[in-house]
DSSP file (Angstrom, degrees, kcal/mol; ACC not computed):
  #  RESIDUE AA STRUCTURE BP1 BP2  ACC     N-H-->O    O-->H-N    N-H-->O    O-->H-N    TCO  KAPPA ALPHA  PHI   PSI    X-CA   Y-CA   Z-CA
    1    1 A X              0   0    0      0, 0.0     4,-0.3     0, 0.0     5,-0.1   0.000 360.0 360.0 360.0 -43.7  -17.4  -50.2  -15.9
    2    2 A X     >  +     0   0    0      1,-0.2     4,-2.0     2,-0.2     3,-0.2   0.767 360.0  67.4 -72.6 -17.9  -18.0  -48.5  -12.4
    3    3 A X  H  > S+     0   0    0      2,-0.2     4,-2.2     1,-0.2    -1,-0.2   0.945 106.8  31.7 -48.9 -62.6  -13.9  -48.3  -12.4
    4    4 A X  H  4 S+     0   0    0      1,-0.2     4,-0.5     2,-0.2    -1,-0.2   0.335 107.3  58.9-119.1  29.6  -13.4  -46.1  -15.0
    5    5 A X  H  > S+     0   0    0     -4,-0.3     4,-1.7    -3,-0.2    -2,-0.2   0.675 105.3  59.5-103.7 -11.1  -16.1  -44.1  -14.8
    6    6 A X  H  X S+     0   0    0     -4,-2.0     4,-3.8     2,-0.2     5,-0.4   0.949 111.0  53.2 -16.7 -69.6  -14.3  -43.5  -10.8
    7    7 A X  H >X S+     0   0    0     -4,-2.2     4,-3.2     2,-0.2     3,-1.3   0.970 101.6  46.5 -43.9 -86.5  -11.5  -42.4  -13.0
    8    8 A X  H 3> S+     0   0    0     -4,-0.5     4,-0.9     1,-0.3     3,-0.4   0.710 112.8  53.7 -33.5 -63.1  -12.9  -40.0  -15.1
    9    9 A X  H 3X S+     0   0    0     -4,-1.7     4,-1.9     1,-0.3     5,-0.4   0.852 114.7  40.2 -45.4 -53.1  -14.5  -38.5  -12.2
   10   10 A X  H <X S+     0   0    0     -4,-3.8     4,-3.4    -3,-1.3    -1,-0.3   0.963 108.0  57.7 -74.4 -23.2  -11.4  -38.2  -10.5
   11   11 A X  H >X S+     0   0    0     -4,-3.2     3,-1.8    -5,-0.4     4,-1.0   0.808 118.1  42.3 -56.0 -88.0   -9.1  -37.1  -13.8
   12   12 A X  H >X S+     0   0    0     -4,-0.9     3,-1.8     1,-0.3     4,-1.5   0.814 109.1  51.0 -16.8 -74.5  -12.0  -33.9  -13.8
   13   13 A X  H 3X S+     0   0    0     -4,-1.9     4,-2.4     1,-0.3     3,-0.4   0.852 114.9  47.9 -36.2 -46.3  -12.0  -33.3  -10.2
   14   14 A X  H <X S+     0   0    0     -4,-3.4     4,-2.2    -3,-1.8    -1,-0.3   0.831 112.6  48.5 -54.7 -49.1   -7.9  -33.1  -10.9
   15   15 A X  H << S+     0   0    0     -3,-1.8    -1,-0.3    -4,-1.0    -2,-0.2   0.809 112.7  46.7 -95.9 -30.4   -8.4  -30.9  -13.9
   16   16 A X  H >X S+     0   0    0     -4,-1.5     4,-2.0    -3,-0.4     3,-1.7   0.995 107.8  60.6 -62.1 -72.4  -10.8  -28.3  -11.9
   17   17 A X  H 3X S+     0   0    0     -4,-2.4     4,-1.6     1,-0.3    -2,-0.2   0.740 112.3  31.0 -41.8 -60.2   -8.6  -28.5   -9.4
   18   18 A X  H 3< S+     0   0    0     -4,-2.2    -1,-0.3    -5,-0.2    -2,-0.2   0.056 112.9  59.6-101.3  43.5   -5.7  -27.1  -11.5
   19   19 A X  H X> S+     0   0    0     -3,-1.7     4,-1.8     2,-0.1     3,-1.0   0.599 109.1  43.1-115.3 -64.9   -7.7  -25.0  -13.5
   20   20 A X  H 3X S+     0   0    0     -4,-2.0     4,-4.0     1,-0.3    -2,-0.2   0.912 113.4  58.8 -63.5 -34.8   -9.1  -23.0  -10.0
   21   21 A X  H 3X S+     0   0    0     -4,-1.6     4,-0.9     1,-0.2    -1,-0.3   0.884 113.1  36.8 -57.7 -52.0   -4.9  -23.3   -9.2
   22   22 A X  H <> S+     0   0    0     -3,-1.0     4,-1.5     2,-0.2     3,-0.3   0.852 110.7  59.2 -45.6 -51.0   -4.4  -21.2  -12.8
   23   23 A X  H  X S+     0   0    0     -4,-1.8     4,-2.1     1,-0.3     5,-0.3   0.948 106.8  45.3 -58.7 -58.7   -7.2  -19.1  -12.1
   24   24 A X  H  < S+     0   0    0     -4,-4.0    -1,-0.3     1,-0.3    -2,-0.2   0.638 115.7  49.2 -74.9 -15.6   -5.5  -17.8   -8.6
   25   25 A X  H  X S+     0   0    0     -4,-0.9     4,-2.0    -3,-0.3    -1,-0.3   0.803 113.5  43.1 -64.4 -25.0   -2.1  -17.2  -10.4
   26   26 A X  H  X S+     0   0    0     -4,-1.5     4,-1.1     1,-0.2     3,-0.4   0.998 117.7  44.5 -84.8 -43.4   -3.5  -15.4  -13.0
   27   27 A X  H  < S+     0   0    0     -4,-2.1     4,-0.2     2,-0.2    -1,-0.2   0.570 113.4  53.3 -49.2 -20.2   -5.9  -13.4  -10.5
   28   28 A X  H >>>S+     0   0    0     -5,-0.3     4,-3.1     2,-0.2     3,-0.8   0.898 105.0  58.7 -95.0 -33.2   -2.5  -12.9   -8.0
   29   29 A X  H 3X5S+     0   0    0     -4,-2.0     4,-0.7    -3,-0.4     7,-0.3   0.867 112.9  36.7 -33.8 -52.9   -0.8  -11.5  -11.3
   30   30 A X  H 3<5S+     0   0    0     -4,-1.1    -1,-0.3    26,-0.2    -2,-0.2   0.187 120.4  47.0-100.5   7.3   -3.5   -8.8  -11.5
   31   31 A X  H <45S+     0   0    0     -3,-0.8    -2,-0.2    -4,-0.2    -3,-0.2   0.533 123.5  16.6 -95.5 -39.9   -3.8   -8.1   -7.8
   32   32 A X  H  <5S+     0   0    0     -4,-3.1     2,-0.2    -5,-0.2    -3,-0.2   0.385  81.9 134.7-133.9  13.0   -0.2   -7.8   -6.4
   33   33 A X     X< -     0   0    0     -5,-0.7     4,-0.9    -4,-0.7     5,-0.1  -0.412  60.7-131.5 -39.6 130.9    1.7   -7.3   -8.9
   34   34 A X  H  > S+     0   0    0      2,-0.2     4,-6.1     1,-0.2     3,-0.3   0.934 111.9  46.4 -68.5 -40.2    4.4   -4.6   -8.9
   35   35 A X  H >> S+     0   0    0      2,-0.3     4,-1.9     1,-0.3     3,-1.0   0.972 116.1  47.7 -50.0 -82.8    3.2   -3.2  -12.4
   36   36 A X  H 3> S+     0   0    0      1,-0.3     4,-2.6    -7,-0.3    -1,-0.3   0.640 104.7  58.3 -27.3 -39.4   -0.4   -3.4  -11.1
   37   37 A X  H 3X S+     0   0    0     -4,-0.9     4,-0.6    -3,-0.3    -1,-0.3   0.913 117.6  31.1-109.0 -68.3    0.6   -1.7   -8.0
   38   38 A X  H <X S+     0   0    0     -4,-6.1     4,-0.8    -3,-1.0    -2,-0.3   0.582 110.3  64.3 -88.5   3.1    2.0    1.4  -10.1
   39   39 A X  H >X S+     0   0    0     -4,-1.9     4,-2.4    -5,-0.3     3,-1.1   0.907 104.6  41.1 -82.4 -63.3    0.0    1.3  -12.4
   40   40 A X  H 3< S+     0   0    0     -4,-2.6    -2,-0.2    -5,-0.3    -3,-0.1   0.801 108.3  56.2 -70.7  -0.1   -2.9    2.0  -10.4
   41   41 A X  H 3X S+     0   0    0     -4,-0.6     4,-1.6     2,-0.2    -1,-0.2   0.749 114.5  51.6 -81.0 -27.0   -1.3    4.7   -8.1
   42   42 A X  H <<>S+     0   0    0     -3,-1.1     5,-1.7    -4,-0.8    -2,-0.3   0.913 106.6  47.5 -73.3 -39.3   -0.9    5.9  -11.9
   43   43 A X  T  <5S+     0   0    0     -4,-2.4    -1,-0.2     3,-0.2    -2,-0.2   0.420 103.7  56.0 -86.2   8.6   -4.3    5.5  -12.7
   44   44 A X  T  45S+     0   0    0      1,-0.1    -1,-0.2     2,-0.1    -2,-0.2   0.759 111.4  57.3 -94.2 -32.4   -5.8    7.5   -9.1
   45   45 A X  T  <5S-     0   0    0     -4,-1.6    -2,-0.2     1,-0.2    -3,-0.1   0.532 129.8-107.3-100.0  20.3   -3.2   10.4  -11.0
   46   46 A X  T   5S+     0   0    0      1,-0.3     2,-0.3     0, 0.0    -3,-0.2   0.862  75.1 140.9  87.0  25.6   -5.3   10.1  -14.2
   47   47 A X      < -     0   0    0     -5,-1.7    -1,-0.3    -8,-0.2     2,-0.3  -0.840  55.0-107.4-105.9 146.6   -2.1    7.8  -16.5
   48   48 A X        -     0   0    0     -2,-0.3    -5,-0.1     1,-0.1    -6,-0.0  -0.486  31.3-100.4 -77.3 132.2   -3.2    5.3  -18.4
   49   49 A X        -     0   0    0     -2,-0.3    -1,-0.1    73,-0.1     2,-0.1  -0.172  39.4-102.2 -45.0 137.6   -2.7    1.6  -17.7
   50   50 A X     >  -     0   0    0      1,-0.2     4,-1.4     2,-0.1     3,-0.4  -0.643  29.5-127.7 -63.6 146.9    0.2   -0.6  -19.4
   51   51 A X  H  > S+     0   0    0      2,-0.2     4,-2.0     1,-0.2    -1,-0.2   0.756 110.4  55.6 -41.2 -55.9   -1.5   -2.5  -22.1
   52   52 A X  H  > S+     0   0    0      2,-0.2     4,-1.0     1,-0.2    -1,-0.2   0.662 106.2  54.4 -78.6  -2.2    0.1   -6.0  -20.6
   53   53 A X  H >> S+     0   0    0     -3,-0.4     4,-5.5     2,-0.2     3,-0.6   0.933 115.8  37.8 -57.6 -63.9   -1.7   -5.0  -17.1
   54   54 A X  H 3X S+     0   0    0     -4,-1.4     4,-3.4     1,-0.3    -2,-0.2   0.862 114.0  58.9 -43.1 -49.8   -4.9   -4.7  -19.2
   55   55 A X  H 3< S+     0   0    0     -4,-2.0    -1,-0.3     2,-0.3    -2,-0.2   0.871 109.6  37.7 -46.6 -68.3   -3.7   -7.7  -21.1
   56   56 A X  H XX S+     0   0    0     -4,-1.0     4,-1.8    -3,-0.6     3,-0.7   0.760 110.8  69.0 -64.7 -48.9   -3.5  -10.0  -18.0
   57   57 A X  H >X S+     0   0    0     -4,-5.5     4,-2.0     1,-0.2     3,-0.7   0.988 104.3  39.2 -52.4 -70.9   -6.9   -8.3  -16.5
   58   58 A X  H 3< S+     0   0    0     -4,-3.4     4,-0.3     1,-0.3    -1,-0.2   0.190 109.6  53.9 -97.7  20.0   -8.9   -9.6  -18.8
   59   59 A X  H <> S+     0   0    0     -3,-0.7     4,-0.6    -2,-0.4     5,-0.3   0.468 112.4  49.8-123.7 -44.3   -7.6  -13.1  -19.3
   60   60 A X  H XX S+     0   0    0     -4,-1.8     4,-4.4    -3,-0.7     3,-2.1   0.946 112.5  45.7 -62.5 -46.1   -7.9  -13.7  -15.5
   61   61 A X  H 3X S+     0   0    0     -4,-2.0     4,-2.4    -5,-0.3     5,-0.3   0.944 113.9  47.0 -58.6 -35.2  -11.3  -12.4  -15.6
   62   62 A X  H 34 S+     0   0    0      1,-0.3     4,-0.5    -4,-0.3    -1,-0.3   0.450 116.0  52.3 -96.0  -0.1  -12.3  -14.7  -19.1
   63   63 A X  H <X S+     0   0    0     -3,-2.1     4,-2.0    -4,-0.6    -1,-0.3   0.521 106.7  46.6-123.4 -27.0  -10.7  -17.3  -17.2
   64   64 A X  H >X S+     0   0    0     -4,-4.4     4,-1.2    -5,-0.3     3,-0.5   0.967 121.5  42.9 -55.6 -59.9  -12.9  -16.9  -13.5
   65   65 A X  H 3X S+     0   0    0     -4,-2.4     4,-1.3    -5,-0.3     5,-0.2   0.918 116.4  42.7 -70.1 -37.7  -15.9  -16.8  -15.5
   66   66 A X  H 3> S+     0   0    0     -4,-0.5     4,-0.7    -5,-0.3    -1,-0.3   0.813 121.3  38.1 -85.8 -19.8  -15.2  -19.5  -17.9
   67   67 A X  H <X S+     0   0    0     -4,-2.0     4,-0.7    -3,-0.5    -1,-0.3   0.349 115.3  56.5 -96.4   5.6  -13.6  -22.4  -15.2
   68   68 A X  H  X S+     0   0    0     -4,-1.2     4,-0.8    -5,-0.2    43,-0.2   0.610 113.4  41.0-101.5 -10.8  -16.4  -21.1  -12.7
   69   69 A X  H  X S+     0   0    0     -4,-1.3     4,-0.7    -5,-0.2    -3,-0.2   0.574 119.3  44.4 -80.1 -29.7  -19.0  -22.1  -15.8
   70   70 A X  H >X S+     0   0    0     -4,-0.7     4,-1.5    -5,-0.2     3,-0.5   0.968 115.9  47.4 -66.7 -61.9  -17.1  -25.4  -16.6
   71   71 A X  H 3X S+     0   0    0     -4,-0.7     4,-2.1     1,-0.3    -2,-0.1   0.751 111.8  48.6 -46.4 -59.3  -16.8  -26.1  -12.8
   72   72 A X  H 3X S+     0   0    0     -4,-0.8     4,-1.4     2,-0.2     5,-0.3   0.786 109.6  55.5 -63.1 -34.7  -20.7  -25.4  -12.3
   73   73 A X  H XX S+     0   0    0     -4,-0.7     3,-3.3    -3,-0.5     4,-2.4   0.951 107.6  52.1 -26.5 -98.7  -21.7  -27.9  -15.5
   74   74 A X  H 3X S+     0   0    0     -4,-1.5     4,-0.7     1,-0.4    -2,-0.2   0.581 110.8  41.8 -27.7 -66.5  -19.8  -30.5  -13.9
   75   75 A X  H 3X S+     0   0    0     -4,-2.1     4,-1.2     2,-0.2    -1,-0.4   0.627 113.6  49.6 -82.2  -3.9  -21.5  -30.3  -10.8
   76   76 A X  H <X>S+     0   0    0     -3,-3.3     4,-4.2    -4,-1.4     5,-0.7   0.825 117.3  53.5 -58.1 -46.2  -25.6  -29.8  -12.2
   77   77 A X  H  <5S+     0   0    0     -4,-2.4    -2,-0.2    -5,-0.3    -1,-0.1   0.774 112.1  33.2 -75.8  -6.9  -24.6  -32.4  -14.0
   78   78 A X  H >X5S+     0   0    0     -4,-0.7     4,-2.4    -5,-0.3     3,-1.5   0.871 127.4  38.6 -88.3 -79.9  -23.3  -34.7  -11.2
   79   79 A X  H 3X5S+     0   0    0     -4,-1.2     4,-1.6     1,-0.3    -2,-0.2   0.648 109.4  60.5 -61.4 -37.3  -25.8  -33.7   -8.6
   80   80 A X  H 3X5S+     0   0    0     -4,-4.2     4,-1.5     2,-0.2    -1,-0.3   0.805 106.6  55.6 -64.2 -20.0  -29.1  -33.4  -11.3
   81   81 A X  H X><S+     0   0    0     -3,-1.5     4,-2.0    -5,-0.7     3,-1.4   0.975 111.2  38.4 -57.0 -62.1  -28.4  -37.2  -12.0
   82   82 A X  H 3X S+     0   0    0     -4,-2.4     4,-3.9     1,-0.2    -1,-0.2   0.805 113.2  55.1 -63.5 -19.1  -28.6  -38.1   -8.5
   83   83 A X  H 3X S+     0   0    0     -4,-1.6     4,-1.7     2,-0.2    -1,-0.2   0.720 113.3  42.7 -67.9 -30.4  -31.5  -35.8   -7.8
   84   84 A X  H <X S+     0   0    0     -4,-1.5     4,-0.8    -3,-1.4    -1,-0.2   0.872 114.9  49.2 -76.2 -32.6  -33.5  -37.5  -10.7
   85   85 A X  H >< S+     0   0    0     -4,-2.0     3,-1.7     2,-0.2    -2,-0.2   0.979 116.5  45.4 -93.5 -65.3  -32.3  -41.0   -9.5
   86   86 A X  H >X S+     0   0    0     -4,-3.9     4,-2.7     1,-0.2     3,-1.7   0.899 110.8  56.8 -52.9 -55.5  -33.5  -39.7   -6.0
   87   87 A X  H 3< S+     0   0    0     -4,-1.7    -1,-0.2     1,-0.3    -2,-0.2   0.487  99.5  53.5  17.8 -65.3  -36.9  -38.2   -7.5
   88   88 A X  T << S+     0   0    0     -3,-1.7    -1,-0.3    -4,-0.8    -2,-0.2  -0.217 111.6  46.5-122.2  36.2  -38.2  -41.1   -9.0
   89   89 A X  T <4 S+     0   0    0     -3,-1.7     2,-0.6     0, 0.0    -2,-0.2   0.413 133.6   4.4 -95.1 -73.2  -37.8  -43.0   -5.6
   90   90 A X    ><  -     0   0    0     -4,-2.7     3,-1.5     1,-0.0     2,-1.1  -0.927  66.6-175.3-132.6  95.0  -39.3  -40.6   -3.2
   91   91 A X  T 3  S+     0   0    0     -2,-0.6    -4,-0.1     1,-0.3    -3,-0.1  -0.039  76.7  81.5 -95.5  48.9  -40.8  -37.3   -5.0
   92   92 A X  T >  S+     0   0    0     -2,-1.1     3,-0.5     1,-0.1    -1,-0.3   0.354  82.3  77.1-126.8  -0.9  -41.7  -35.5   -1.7
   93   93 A X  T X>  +     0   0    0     -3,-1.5     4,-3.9     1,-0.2     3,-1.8   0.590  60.8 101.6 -67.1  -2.8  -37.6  -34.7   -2.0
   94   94 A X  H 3> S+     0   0    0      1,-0.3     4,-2.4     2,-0.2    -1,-0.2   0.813  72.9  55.7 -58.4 -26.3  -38.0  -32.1   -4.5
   95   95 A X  H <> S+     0   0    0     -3,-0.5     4,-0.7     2,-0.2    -1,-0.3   0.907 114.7  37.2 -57.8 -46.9  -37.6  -29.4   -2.2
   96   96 A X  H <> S+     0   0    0     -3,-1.8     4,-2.5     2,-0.2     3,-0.3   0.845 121.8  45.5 -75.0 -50.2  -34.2  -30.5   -0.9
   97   97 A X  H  X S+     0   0    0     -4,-3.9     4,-2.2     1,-0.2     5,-0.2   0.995 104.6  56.2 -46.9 -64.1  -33.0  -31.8   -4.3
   98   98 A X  H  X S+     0   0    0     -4,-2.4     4,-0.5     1,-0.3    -1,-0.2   0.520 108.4  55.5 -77.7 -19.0  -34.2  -28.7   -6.1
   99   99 A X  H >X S+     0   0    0     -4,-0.7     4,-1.8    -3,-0.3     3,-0.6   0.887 109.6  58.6 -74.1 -64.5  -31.3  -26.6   -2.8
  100  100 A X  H 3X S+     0   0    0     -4,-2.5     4,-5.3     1,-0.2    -2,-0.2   0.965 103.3  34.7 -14.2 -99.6  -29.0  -28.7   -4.2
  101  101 A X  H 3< S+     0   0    0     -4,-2.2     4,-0.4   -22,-0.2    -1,-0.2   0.714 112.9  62.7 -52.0 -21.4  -28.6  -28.1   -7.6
  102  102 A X  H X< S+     0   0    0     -3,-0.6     3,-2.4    -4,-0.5    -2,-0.2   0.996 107.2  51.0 -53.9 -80.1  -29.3  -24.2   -6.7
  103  103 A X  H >X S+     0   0    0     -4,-1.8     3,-1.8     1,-0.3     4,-0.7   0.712 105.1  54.9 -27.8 -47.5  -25.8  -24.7   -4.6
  104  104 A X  T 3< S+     0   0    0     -4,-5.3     3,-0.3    -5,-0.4    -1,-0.3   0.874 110.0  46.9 -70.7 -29.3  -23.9  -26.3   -7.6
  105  105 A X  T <4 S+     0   0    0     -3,-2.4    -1,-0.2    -4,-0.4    -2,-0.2   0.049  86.6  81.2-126.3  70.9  -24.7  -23.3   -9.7
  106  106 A X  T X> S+     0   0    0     -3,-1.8     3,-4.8     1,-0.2     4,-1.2   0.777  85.0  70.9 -78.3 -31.1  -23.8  -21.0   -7.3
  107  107 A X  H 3X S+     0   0    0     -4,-0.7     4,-0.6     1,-0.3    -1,-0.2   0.551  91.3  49.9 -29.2 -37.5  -20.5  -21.9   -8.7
  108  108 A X  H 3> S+     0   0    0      1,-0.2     4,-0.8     2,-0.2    -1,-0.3   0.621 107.5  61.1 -93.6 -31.3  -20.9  -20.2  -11.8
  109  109 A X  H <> S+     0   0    0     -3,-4.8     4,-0.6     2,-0.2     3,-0.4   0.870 103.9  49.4 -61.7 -49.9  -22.0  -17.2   -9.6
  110  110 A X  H  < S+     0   0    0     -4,-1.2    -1,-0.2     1,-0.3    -2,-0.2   0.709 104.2  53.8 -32.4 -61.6  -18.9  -17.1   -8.2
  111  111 A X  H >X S+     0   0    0     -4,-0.6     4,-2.7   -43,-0.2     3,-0.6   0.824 112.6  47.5 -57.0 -46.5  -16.8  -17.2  -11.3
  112  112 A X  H 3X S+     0   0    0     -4,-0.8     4,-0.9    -3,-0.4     5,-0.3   0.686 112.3  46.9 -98.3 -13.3  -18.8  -14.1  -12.6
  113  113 A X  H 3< S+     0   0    0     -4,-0.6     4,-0.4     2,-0.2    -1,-0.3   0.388 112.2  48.8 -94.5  25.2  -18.5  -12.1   -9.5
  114  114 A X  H <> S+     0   0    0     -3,-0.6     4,-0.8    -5,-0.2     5,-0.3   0.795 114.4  50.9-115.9 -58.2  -14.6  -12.8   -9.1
  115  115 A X  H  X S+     0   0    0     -4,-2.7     4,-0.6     2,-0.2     3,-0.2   0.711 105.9  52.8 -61.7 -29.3  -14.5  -11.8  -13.0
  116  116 A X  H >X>S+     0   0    0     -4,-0.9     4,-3.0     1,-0.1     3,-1.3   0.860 109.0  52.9 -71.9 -62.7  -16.4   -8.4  -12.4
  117  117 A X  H 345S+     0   0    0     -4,-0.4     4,-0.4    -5,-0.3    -2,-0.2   0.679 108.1  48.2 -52.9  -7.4  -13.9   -7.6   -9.7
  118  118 A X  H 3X5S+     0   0    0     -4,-0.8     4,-0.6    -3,-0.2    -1,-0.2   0.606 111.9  45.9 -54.2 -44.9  -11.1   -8.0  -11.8
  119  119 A X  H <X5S+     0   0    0     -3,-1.3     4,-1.5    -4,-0.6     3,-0.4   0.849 114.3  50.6 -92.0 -31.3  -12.4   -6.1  -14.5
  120  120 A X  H ><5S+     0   0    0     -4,-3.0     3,-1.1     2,-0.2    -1,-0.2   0.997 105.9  58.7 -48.1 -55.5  -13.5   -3.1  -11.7
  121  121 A X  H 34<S+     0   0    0     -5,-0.6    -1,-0.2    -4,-0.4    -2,-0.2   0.811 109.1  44.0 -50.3 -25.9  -10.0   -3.3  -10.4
  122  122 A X  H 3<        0   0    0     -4,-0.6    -1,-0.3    -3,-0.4    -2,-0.2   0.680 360.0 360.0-101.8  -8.4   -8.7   -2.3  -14.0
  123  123 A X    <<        0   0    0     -4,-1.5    -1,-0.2    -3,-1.1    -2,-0.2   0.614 360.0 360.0-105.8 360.0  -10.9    0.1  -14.7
């Protein structure tokens, strides 16, 4: 039983892992891209953005914020087990726990300021 729930844990970690790996192609698409690149020397001279710039901006962004909200789940949900498990041992931890779980969904924070700078960059 403890085997494959080992597994699962690692199959996730594996799939966050090449979820954040997607994220940062699709984010290097909309940062250094050549298109990007004139297109915004076009947009300081007041031209409008290509539509597949725009296109690619906002699909990186829905995709920071939504694997930096998957990503943060996982880990409340890893780290509030053991913090209840810890808890109901020793309840003078709460302070320490309670840093914890703040820190797992900073993640989520992350996700949503990486996705506002995306969406700045295009507009």
């Amino acid at each position: 039983m403890e085997s494959t729930r080992m597994k699962r844990q690692v199959l996730l970690v594996g799939f966050m892992i090449l979820g954040a790996a997607l994220l940062a192609g699709a984010a290097s698409l909309v940062f250094w891209h050549p298109d990007v690149l004139a297109a915004e020397a076009g947009h300081a001279a007041g031209v409008a953005l290509d539509p597949s710039v725009m296109r690619w901006g906002f699909i990186s962004a829905a995709l920071a914020t939504g694997l930096g909200s998957l990503g943060a789940a996982y880990a409340v949900g890893s780290v509030g087990t053991a913090a209840m498990g810890a808890l109901a041992e020793k309840p003078e931890l709460f302070g320490r726990v309670i840093i914890l779980v703040g820190l797992a969904e900073g993640i989520a924070i992350y996700g949503l300021i990486v996705s506002v700078l995306i969406l700045n960059r295009l507009g």
